[in-house]
VOPA-317080 format. One record per residue: residue number from 1; x, y, z of N, C-alpha, C in turn; residue in one letter. Coordinates in Angstrom, 1 decimal, m for minus. Example, Ala and Ser with C-alpha at 12.3 -4.5 7.8 and 13.67 -1.06 7.14 Angstrom:
2
+-----+--------+--------+--------+--------+--------+--------+--------+--------+--------+------+
| seq |   n_xx |   n_yy |   n_zz |  ca_xx |  ca_yy |  ca_zz |   c_xx |   c_yy |   c_zz | type |
+-----+--------+--------+--------+--------+--------+--------+--------+--------+--------+------+
|   1 |   13.2 |   m5.7 |    7.8 |   12.3 |   m4.5 |    7.8 |   13.2 |   m3.3 |    7.8 |    A |
|   2 |   12.8 |   m2.2 |    7.1 |   13.7 |   m1.1 |    7.1 |   12.9 |    0.0 |    7.9 |    S |
+-----+--------+--------+--------+--------+--------+--------+--------+--------+--------+------+
***
This chain:
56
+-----+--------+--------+--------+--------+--------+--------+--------+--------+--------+------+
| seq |   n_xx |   n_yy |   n_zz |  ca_xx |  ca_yy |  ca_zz |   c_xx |   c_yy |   c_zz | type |
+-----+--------+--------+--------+--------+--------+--------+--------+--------+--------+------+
|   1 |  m16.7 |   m3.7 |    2.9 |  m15.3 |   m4.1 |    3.4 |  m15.4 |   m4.5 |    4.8 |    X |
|   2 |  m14.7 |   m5.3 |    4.9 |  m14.3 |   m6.0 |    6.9 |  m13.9 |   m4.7 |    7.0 |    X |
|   3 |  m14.3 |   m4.6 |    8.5 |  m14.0 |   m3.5 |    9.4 |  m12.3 |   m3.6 |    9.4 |    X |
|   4 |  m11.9 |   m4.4 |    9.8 |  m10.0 |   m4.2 |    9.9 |   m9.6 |   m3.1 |    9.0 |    X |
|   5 |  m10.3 |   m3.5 |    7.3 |   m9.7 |   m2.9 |    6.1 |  m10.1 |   m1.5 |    6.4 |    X |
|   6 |  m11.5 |   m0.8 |    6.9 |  m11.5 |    0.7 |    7.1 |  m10.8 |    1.3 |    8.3 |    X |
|   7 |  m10.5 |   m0.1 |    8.8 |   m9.6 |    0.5 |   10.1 |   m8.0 |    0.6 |    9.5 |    X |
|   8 |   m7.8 |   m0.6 |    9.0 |   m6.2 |    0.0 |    8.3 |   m6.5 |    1.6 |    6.8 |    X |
|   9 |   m7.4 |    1.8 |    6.6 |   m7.9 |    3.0 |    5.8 |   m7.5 |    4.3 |    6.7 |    X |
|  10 |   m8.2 |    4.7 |    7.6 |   m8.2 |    5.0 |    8.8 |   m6.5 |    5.7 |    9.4 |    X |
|  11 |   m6.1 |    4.5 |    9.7 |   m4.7 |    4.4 |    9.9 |   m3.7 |    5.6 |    8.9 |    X |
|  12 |   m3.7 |    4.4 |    7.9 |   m3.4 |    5.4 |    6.8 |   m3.7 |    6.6 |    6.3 |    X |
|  13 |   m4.4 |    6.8 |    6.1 |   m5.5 |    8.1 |    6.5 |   m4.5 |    9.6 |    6.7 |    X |
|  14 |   m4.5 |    8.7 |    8.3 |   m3.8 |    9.7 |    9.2 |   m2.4 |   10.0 |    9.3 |    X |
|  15 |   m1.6 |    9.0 |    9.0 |   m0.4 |    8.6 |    9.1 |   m0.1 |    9.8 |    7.7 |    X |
|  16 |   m0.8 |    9.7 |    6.3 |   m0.4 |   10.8 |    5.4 |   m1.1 |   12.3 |    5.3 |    X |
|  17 |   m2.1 |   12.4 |    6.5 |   m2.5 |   13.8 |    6.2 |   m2.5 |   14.7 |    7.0 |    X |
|  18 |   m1.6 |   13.9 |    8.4 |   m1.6 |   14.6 |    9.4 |   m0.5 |   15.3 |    9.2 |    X |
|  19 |   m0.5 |   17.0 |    9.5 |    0.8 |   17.7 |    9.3 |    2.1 |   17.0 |   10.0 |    X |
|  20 |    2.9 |   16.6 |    9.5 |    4.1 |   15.9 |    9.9 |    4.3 |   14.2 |    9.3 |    X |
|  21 |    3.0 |   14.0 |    9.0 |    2.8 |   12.8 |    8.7 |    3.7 |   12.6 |    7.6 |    X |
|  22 |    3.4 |   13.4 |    6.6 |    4.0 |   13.0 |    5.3 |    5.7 |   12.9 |    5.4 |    X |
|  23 |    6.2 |   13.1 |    6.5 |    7.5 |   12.6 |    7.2 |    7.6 |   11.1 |    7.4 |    X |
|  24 |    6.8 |   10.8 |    8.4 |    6.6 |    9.7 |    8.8 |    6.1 |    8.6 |    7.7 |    X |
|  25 |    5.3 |    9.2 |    6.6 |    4.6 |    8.0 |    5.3 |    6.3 |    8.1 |    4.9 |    X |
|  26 |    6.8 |    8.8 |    4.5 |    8.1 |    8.8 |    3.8 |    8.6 |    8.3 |    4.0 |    X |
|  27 |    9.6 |    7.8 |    5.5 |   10.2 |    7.4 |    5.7 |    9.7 |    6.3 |    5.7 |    X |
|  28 |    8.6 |    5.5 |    6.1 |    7.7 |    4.4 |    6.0 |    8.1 |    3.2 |    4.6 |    X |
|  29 |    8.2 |    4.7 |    3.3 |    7.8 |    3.9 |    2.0 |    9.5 |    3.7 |    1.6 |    X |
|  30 |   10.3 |    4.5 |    2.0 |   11.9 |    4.6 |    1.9 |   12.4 |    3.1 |    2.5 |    X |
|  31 |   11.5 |    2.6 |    3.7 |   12.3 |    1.4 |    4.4 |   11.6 |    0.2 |    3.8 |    X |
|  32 |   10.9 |    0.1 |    3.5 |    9.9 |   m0.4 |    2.4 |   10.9 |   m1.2 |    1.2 |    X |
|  33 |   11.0 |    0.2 |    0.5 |   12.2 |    0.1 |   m0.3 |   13.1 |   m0.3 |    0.0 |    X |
|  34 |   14.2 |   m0.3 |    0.8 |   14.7 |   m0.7 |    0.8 |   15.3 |   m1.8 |    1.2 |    X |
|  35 |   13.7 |   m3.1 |    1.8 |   13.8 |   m4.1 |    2.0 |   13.2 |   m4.8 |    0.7 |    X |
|  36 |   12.8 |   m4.1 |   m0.1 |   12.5 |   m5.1 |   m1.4 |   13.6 |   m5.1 |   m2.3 |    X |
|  37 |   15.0 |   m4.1 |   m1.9 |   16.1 |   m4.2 |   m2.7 |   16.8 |   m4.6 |   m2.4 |    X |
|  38 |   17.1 |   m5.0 |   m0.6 |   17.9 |   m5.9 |    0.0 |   17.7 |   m7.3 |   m0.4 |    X |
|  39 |   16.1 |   m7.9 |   m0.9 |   15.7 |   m8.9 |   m0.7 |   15.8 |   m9.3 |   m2.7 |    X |
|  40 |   15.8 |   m8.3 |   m3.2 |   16.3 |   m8.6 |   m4.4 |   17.9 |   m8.8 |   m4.6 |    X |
|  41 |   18.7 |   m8.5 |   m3.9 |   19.7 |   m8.9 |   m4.1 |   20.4 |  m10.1 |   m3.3 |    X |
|  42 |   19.6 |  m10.5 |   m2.2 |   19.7 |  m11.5 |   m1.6 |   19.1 |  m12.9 |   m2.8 |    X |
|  43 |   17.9 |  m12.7 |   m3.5 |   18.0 |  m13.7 |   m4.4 |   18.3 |  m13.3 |   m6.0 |    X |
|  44 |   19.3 |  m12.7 |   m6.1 |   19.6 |  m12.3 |   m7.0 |   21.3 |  m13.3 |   m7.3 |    X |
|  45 |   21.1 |  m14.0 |   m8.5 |   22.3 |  m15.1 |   m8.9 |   23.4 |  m13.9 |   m8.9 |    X |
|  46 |   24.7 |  m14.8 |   m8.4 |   25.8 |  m13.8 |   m8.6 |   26.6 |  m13.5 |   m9.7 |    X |
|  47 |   27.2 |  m12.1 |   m9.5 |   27.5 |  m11.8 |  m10.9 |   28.4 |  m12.5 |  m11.6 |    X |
|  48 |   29.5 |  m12.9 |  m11.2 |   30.7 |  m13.6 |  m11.4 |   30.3 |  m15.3 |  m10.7 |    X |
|  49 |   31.0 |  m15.6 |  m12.1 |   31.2 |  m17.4 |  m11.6 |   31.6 |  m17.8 |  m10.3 |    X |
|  50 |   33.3 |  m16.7 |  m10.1 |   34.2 |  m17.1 |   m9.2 |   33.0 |  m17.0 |   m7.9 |    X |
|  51 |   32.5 |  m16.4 |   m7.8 |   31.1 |  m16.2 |   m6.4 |   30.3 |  m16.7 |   m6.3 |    X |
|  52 |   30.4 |  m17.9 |   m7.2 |   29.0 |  m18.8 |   m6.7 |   29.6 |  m20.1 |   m6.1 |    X |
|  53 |   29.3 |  m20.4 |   m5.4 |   29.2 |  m21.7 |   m4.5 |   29.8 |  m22.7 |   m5.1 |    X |
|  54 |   31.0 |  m23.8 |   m4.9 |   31.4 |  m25.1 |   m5.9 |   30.2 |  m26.0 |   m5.8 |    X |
|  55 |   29.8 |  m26.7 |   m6.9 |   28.6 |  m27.2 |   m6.8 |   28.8 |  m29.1 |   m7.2 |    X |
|  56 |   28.7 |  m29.6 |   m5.7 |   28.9 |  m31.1 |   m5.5 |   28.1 |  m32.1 |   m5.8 |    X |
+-----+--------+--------+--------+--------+--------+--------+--------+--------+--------+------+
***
């Protein structure tokens, strides 16, 4: 493996096994989440007709 990848290993590593860490991964994988549900609903078609855009 490129060195970067055992360095991001590393990283992570630490970030979940350091006592407290598992705070910090959590909160990590929560904001995570919650940008791939913001960004699903950002391209997500809208529910109702009346909400979509008049189309010229």
């Amino acid at each position: 493996m490129a060195r970067t990848n055992w360095r991001r290993i590393g990283i992570v590593a630490t970030i979940l096994l350091v006592p407290g860490g598992f705070v910090f991964g959590a909160s990590m994988l929560a904001r995570q989440r919650q940008k791939r549900t913001e960004e699903a609903a950002a391209n997500a078609p809208p529910e109702n007709a009346s909400e979509a855009p008049p189309k010229v």
